[in-house]
C-alpha positions in Angstrom: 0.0 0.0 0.0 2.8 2.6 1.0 4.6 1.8 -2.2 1.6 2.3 -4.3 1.4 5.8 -2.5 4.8 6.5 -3.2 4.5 5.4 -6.9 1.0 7.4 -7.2 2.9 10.3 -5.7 6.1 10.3 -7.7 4.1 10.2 -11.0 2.0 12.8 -10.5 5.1 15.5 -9.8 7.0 14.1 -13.0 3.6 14.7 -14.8 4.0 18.2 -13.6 7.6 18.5 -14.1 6.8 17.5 -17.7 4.0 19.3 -18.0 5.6 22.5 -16.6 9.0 21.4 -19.0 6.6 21.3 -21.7 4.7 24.9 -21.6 8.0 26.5 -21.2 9.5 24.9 -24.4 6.7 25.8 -26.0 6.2 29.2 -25.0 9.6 30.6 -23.8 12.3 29.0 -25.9 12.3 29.9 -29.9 10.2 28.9 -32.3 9.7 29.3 -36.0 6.7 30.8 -36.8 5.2 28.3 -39.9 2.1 30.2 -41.5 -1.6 32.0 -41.8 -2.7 30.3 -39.0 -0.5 31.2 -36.4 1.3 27.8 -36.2 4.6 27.2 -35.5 7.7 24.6 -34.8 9.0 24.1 -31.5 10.5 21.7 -28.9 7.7 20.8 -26.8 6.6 17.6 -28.6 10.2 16.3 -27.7 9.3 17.1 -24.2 5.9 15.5 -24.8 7.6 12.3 -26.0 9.9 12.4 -23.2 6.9 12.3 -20.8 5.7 9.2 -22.9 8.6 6.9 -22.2 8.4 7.9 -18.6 5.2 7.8 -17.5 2.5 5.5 -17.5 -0.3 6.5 -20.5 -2.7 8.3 -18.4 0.0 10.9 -16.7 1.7 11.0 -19.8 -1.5 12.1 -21.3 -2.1 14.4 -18.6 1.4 16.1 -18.9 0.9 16.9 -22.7 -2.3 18.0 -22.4 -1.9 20.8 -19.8 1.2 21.6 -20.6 0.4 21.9 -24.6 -3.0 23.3 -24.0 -1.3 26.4 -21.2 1.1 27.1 -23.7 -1.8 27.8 -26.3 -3.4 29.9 -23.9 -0.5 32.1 -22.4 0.8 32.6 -26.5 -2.5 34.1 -27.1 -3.4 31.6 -29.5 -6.6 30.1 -26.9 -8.4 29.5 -29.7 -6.3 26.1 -30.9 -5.9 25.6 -26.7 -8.8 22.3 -26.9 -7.7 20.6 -30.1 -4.1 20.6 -28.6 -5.1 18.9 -25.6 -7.2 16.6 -28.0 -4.3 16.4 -29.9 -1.4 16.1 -27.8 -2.9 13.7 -25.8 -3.8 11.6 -28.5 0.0 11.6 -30.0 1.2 10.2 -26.5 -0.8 7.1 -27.0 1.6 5.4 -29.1 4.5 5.3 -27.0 4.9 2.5 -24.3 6.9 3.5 -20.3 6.6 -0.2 -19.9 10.2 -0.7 -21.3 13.1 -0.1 -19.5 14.7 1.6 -22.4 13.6 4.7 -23.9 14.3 3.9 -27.6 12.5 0.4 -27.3 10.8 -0.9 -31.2 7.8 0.2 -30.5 8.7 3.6 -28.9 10.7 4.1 -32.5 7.5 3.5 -34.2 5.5 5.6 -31.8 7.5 9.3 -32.8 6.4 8.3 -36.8 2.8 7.5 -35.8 2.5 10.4 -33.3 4.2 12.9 -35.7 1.7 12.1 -38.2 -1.2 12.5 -35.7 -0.2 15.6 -34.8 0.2 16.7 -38.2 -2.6 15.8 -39.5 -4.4 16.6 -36.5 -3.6 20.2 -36.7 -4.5 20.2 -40.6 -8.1 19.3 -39.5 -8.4 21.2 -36.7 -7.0 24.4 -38.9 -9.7 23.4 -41.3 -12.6 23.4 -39.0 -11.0 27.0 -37.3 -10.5 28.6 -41.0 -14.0 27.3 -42.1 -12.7 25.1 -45.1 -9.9 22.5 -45.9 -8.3 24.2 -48.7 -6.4 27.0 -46.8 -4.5 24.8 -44.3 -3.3 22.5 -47.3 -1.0 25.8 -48.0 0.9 25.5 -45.0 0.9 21.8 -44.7 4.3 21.0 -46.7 6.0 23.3 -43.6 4.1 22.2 -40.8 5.7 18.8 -41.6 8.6 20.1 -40.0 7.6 19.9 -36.4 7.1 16.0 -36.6 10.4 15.3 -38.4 12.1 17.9 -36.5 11.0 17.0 -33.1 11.2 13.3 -34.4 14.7 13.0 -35.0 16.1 15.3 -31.6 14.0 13.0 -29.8 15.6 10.2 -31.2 19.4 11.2 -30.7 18.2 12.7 -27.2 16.8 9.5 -26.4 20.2 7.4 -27.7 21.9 9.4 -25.4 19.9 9.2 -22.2 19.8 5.4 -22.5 23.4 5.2 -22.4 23.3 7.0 -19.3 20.1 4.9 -18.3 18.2 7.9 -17.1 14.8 5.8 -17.0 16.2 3.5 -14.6 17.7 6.3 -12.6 14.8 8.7 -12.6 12.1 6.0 -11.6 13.8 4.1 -9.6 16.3 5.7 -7.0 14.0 7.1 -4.7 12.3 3.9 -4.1 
């Protein structure tokens, strides 16, 4: 029981280190602005995947979600604030924490599946904001960049912590 406690409470302050890590790379670190509708590449998703591999699905979820959806709202973009946290949620679903490597097969799969979501999710949620689905198609070529972009850091990021076994470190030396 006082393990379960301790687990319950050591997941929910990583989802809101993630979270928190999340709206700040959003918001505060640079970004490239991407088109008409105010969208832009950044290094949160890497965050966002990052909070995948750690956590269990339902924090990692969480930690997207808020974090993704505050950063919409505090860049004064509120308006695309719910389908990020559909969104982002959604992209986090493919990865797996169960391993105890971060670059696990299906995890490799995950950032291609999730980057796609994501892209596509924000074509048709650009669509439904701009009232048709021919003015996001403009932007869509560049708006590929944020998958493949995140994609890849994640990938070398996550080469790198597993040498250094930062899963095993993070979740389990305070037991």
């Amino acid at each position: 029981m006082k393990n379960n406690i301790k687990n319950k409470t050591r997941y929910l302050v990583l989802t809101a280190v993630f979270a928190a890590f999340i709206c700040i790379s959003i918001v505060f670190l640079p970004r490239i602005p991407t088109g008409f509708n105010g969208g832009y590449i950044h290094l949160g998703d890497i965050i966002i995947y990052l909070s995948a591999v750690f956590l269990p699905l339902p924090y990692g979820m969480a930690a997207a979600a808020i974090g993704a959806g505050l950063s919409d709202i505090m860049a004064g973009a509120a308006v695309w604030a719910v389908p990020t946290v559909i969104i982002k949620a959604s992209m986090v679903t493919f990865f797996t924490s169960k391993e105890a490597i971060i670059l696990s097969k299906r995890n490799k799969k995950a950032v291609i599946i999730a980057g796609i979501t994501g892209w596509l999710g924000y074509y048709i949620a650009g669509s439904i904001i701009a009232g048709n689905f021919v003015a996001p198609l403009a932007t869509l070529p560049i708006e590929a960049l944020q998958p493949i972009s995140s994609g890849l850091i994640f990938l070398l990021i996550a080469h790198y912590l597993d040498k250094i076994k930062i899963k095993e470190r993070v979740l389990n030396e305070y037991k």
